[in-house]
C-alpha positions as a Python dict, from the first residue, in 0.01 Angstrom:
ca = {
    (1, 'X'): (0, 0, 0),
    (2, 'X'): (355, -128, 43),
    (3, 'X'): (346, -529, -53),
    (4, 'X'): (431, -755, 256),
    (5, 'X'): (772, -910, 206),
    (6, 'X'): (710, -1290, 346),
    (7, 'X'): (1089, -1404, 305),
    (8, 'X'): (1226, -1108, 493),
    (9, 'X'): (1001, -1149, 772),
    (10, 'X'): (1101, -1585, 748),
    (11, 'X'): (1447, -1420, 749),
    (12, 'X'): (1384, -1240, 1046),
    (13, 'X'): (1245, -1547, 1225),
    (14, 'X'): (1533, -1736, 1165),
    (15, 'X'): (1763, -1464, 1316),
    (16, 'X'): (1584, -1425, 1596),
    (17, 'X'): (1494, -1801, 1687),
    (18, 'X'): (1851, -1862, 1900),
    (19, 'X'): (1738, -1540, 2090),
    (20, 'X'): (1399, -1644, 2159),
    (21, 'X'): (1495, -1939, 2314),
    (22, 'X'): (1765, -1764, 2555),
    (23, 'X'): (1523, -1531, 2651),
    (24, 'X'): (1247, -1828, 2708),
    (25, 'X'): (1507, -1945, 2999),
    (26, 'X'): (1603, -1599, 3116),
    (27, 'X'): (1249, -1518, 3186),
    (28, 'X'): (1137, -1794, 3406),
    (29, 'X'): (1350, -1654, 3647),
    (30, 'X'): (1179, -1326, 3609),
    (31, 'X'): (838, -1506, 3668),
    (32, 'X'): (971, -1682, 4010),
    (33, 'X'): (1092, -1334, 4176),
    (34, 'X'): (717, -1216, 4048),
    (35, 'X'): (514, -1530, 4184),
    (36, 'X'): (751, -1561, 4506),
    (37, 'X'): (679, -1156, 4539),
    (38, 'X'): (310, -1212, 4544),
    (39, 'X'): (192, -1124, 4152),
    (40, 'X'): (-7, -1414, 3971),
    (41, 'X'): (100, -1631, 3664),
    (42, 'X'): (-117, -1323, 3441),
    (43, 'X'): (54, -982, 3610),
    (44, 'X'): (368, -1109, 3551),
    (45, 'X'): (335, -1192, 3230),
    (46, 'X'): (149, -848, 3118),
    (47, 'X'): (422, -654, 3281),
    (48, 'X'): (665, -903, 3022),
    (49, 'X'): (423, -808, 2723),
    (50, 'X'): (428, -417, 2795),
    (51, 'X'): (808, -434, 2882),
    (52, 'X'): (1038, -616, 2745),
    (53, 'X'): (1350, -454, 2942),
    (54, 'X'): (1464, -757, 3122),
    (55, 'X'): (1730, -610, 3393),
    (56, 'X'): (1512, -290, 3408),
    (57, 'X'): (1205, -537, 3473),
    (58, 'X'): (1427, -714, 3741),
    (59, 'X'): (1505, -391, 3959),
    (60, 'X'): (1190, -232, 3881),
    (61, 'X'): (993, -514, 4040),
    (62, 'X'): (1229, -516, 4358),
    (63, 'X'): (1135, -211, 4413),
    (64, 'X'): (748, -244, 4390),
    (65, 'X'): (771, -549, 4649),
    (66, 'X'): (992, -290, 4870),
    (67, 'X'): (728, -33, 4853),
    (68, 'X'): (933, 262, 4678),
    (69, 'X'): (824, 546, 4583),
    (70, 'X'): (714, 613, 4223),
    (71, 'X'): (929, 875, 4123),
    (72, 'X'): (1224, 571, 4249),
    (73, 'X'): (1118, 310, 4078),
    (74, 'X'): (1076, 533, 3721),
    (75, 'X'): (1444, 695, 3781),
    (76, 'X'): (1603, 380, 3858),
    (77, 'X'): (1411, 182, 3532),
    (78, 'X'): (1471, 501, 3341),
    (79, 'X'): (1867, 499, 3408),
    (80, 'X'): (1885, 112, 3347),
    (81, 'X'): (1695, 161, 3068),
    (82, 'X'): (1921, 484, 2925),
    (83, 'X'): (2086, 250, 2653),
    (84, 'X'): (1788, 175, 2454),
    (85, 'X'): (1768, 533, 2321),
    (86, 'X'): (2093, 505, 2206),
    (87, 'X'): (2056, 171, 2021),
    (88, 'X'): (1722, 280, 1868),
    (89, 'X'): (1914, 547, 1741),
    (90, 'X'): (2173, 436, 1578),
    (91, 'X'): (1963, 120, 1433),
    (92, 'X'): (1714, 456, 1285),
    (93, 'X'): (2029, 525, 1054),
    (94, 'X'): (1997, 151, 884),
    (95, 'X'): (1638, 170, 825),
    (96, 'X'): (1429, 171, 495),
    (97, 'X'): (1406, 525, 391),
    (98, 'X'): (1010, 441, 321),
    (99, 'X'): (943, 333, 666),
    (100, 'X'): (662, 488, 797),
    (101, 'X'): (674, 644, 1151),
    (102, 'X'): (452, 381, 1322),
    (103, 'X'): (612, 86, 1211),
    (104, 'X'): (947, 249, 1343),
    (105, 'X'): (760, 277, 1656),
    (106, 'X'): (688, -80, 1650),
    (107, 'X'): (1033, -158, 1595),
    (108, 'X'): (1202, 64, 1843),
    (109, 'X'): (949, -105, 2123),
    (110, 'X'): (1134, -439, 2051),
    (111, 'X'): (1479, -362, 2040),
    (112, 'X'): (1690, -499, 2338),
    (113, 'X'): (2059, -574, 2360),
    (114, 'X'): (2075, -914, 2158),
    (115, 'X'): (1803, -763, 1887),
    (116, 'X'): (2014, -461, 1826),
    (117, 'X'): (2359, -672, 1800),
    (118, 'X'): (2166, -884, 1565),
    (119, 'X'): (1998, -559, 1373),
    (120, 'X'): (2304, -431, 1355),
    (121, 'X'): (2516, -704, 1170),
    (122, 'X'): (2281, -646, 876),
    (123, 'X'): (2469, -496, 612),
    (124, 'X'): (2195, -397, 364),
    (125, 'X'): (1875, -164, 495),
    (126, 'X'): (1665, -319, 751),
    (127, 'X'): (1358, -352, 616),
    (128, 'X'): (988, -378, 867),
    (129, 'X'): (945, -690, 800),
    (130, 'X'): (1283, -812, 858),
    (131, 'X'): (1302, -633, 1194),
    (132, 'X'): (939, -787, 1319),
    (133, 'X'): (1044, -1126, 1219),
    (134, 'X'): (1367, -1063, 1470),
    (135, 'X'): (1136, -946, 1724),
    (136, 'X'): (854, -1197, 1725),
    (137, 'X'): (1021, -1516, 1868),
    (138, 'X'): (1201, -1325, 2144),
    (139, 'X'): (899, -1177, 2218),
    (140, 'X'): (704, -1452, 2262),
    (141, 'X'): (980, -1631, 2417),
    (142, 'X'): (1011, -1405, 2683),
    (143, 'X'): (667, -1380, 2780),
    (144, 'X'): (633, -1775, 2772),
    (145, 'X'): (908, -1797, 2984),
    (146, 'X'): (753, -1551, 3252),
    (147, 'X'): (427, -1770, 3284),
    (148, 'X'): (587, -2050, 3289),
    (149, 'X'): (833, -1961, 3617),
    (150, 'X'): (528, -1771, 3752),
    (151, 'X'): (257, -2028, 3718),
    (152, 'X'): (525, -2347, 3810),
    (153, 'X'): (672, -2123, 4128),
    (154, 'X'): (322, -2117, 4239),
    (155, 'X'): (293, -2475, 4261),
    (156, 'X'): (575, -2452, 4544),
    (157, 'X'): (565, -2446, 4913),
    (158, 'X'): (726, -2115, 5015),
    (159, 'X'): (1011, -2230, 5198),
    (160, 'X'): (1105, -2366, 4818),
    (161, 'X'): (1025, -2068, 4627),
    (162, 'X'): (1291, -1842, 4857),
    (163, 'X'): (1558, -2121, 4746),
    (164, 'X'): (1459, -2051, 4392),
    (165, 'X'): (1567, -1688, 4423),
    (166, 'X'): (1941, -1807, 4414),
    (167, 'X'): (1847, -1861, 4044),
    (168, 'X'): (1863, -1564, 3960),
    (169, 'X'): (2195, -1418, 4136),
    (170, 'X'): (2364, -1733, 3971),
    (171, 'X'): (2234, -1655, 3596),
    (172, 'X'): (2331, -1251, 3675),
    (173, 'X'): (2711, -1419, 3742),
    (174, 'X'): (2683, -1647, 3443),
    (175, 'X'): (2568, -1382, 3229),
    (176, 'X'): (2885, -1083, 3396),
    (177, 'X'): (3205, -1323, 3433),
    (178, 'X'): (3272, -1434, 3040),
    (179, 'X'): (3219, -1041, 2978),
    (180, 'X'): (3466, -959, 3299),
    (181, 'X'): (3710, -1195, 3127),
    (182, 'X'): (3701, -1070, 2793),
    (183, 'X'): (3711, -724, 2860),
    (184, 'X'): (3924, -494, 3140),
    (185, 'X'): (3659, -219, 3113),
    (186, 'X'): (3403, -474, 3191),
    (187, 'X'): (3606, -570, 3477),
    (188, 'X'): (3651, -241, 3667),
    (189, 'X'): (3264, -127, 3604),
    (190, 'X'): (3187, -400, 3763),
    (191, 'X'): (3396, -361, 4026),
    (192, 'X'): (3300, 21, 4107),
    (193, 'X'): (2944, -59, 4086),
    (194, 'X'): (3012, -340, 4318),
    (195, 'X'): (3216, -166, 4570),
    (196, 'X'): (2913, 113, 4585),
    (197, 'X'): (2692, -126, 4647),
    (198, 'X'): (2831, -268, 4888),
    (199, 'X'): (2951, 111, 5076),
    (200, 'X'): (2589, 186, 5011),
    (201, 'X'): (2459, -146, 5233),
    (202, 'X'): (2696, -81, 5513),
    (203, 'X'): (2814, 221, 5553),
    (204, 'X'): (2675, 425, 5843),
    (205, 'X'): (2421, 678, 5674),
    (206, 'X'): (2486, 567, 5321),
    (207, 'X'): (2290, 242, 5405),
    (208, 'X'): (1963, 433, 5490),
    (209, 'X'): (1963, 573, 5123),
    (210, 'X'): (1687, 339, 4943),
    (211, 'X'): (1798, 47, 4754),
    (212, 'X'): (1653, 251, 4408),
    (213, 'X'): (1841, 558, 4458),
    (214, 'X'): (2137, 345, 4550),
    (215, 'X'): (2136, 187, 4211),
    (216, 'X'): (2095, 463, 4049),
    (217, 'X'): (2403, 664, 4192),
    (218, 'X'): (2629, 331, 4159),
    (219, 'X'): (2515, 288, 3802),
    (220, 'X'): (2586, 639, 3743),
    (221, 'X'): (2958, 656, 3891),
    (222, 'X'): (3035, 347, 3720),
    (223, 'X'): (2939, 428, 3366),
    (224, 'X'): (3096, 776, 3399),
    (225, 'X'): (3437, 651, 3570),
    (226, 'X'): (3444, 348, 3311),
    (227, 'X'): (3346, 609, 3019),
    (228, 'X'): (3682, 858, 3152),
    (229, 'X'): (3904, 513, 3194),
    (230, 'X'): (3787, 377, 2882),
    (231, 'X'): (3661, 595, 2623),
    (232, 'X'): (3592, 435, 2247),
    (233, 'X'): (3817, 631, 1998),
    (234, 'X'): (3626, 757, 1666),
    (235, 'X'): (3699, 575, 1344),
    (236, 'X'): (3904, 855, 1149),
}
């Protein structure tokens, strides 16, 4: 039996402590939308523990409160969700050769965007305990932060948790304009998905396609277009 390596997994904590506390603020607005859509303080914060997907958790939720249909709410999760195969993928190339294949599975459950940009600025092998020192604090940051905006929201007349929901549209805008402004791609992906959106609310027939499927197709045109416009040349 492999000996447990305490000062990778201290090393891990470290890395992952600034990321634990974003996601500690990022997920009390997840916990409002779920109180102020009816779910107590504990389903919220399950559905955090056996998720971890944060804008997939976001839409998925919508939907449920909507009353979609199953196979909707899995295809439009599933397509927001697309990118984690890829970034457990190419993080499988910088593991320990003698990783066994359950702790990879415990790994790959934890990976999100900031964990993999993290992982991935490693330049020696990522070891297990490394990678579940990364993972803990963000974990338990972000299902913290759920109970806490579910179980606070609660304490809230109604007419104040519906003013609460502009939370969340202004941390989606704080979280898209420094990208927008860094990067052109970002820019006109957004703007595509945007301009669907918005043909998809209005538009005579378009706008009685479900909100789910909507995403999906918008998400879909816009990654392909910006993928054409924009493609990543290979390293020769």
């Amino acid at each position: 039996m492999a000996k447990w390596d305490k000062e990778e997994y201290k090393r891990g904590l470290k890395k992952g402590l600034p990321i634990g506390l974003g996601y500690l603020y990022v997920s009390v607005a997840f916990g409002m939308m779920a109180a102020a859509g009816g779910l107590s303080p504990i389903s919220a914060l399950v559905i955090s523990m056996t998720n971890l997907t944060s804008a997939g958790q976001f839409a998925g939720i919508g939907l449920i409160f909507n009353s979609a249909a199953y196979i909707e709410i899995a295809l439009t999760v599933f397509i927001i969700n697309i990118r984690y195969f890829l970034m457990s993928l190419a993080l499988s190339q910088k593991l320990s050769v003698s990783m066994g294949r359950f702790k990879k599975m415990i790994i790959a459950f934890g990976i999100t965007d900031e964990i993999f940009t993290m992982a991935s600025l490693e330049k020696q092998p990522l070891s297990y305990e490394f990678m579940l020192g990364l993972i803990s604090l963000p974990y338990i940051g972000w299902g913290l932060g759920t109970y806490l905006g579910a179980a606070t929201t609660m304490l809230f007349p109604p007419l104040m948790q519906d003013a609460l929901g502009i939370a969340l549209y202004a941390m989606f805008i704080a979280i898209i304009v420094p990208a927008i402004r860094e990067s052109r791609a970002v820019l006109v992906t957004t703007g595509i998905a945007v301009s669907l959106s918005c043909v998809f609310k209005y538009a005579p027939y378009l706008k009685d396609i479900s909100s789910g499927f909507a995403v999906i197709i918008a998400t879909l045109i816009a990654a392909g277009t910006a993928a054409y416009l924009f493609p990543i040349k290979e390293e020769s």
